[in-house]
C-alpha positions as CSV (number, residue, x, y, z in Angstrom):
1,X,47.5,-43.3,56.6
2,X,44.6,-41.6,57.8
3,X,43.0,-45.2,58.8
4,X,39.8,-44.5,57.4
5,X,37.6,-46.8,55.6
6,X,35.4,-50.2,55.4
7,X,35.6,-51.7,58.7
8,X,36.6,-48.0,60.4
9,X,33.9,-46.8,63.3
10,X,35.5,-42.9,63.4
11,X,37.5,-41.3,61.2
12,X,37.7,-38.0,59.4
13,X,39.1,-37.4,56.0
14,X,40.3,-34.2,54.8
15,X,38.2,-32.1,52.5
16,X,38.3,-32.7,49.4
17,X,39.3,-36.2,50.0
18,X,41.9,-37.1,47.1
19,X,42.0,-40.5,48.2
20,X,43.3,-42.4,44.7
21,X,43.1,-39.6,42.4
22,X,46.8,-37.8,42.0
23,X,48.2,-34.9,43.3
24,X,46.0,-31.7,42.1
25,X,42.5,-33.7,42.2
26,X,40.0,-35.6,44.0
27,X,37.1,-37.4,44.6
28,X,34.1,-35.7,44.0
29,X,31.6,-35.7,47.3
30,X,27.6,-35.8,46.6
31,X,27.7,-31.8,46.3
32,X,29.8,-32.3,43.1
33,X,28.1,-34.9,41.5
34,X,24.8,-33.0,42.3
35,X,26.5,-30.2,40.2
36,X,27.0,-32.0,37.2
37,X,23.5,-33.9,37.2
38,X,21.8,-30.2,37.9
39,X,23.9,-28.7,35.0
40,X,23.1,-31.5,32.3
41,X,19.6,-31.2,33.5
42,X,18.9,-27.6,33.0
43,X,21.8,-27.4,29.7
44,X,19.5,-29.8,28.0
45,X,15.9,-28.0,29.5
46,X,15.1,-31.8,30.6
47,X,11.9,-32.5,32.2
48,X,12.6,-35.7,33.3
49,X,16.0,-37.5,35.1
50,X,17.4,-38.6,31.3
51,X,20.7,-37.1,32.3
52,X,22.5,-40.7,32.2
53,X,21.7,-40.5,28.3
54,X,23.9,-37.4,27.9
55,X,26.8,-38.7,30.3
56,X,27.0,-42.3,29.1
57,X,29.5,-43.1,25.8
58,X,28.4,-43.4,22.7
59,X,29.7,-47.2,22.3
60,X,29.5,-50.2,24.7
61,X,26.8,-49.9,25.8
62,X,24.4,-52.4,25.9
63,X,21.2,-52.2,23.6
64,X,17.7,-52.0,25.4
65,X,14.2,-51.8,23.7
66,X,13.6,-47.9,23.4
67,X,16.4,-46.4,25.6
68,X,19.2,-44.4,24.0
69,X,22.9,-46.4,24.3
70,X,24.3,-43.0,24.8
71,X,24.9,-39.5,23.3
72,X,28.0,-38.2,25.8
73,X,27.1,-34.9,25.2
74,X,29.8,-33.4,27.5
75,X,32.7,-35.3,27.2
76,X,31.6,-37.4,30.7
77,X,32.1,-40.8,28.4
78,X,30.7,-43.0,30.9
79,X,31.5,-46.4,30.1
80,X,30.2,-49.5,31.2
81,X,32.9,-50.7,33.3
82,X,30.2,-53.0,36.3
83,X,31.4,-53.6,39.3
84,X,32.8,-56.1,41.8
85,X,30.5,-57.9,43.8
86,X,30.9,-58.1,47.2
87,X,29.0,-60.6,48.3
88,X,30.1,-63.5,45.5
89,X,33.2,-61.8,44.9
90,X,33.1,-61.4,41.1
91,X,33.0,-58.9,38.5
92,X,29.9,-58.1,36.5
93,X,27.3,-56.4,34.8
94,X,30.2,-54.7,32.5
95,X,28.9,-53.6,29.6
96,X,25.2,-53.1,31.4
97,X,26.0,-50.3,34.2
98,X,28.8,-48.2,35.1
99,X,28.5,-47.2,39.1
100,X,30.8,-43.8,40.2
101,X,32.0,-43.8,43.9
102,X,31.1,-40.5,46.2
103,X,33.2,-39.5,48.8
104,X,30.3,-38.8,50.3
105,X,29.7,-41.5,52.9
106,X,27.0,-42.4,56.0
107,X,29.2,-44.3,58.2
108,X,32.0,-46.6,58.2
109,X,30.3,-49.3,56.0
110,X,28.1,-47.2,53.5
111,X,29.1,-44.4,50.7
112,X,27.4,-42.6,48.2
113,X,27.4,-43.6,44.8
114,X,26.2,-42.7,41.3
115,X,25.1,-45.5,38.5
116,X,24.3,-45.5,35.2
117,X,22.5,-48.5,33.4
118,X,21.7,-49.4,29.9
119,X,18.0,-50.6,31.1
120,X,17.9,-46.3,32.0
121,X,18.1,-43.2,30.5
122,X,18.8,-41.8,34.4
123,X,21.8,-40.8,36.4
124,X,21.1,-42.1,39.9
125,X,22.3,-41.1,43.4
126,X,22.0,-44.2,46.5
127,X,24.1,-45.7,49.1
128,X,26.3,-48.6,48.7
129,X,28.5,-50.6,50.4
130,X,31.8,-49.8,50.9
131,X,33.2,-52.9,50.0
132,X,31.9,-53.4,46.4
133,X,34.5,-52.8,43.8
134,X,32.9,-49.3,41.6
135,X,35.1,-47.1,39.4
136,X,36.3,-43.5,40.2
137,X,36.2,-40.4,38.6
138,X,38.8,-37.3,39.6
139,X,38.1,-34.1,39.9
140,X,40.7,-31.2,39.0
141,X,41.2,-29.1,42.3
C-alpha cells in the first residue's frame, strides 16, 4: 500500500520496515545486520571476516577444498537456499550460497544484501538488484 519498490522513483517506507515479516517483526536494515556480523566477530576474537562459518548450518552445504561447510554457532542456521535470477529468470546456486535481503536500499532499483557462499568462510555486505528473488530473515521488534 505504501507503493514502494522495484520500478518506484520516491517513496519512503516506515522504519522498521516490516514489509513480509508478521506483525511484531521486521526486516533488518544494514545497521542490524552490521550488528550481528560485529557480534560474531568480536564473540569469536576473529581476526579475519570468517563470520559466514559461524552463521551458516551445519548440513547442506556444499563441500569446498579447505573451507568449513558450517559450524552455526548461534543458532543463525543459514541454509543454502540460492536465489532467483533475474536476468534468466531461474532459480539457482541452492545448496552453494544463501543471499539475506536488507531493507537497506540506494534507490528505487538497488538494495542491500548479505550472502553467504560455500566457496567462503565470509559474511558479505553489497548491493543488488531489487528484482532478484533472495530469502528474508525477521527480526523480533
Amino acid at each position: 500500500g505504501i507503493k514502494c519498490g522495484y520500478g518506484v522513483t520516491t517513496c519512503t517506507l516506515p522504519s522498521p520496515v516490516r514489509g513480509i515479516c508478521p506483525e511484531g517483526w521486521h526486516l533488518p536494515a544494514r545497521v542490524e545486520w552490521n550488528t550481528l556480523y560485529h557480534f560474531v566477530y568480536n564473540d569469536q576474537g576473529l581476526t579475519s571476516n570468517t563470520v559466514g562459518t559461524y552463521l551458516k548450518a551445519s548440513t547442506d552445504w556444499t563441500a569446498y577444498t579447505n573451507i568449513p561447510t558450517g559450524i552455526d554457532a548461534y543458532g543463525f542456521s543459514a541454509l543454502p537456499a540460492g536465489n532467483r535470477n533475474n536476468y534468466y529468470s531461474d532459480f539457482g546456486v541452492a545448496g552453494n550460497y544463501a543471499f539475506f535481503w536488507s531493507a537497506t536500499g540506494s534507490d528505487s532499483a538497488d538494495a542491500d544484501e548479505r550472502y553467504l557462499g560455500y566457496v567462503y568462510e565470509s559474511f558479505y555486505n553489497i548491493w543488488n538488484d531489487k528484482d532478484y528473488g533472495f530469502s528474508v530473515r525477521c527480526l523480533q521488534d
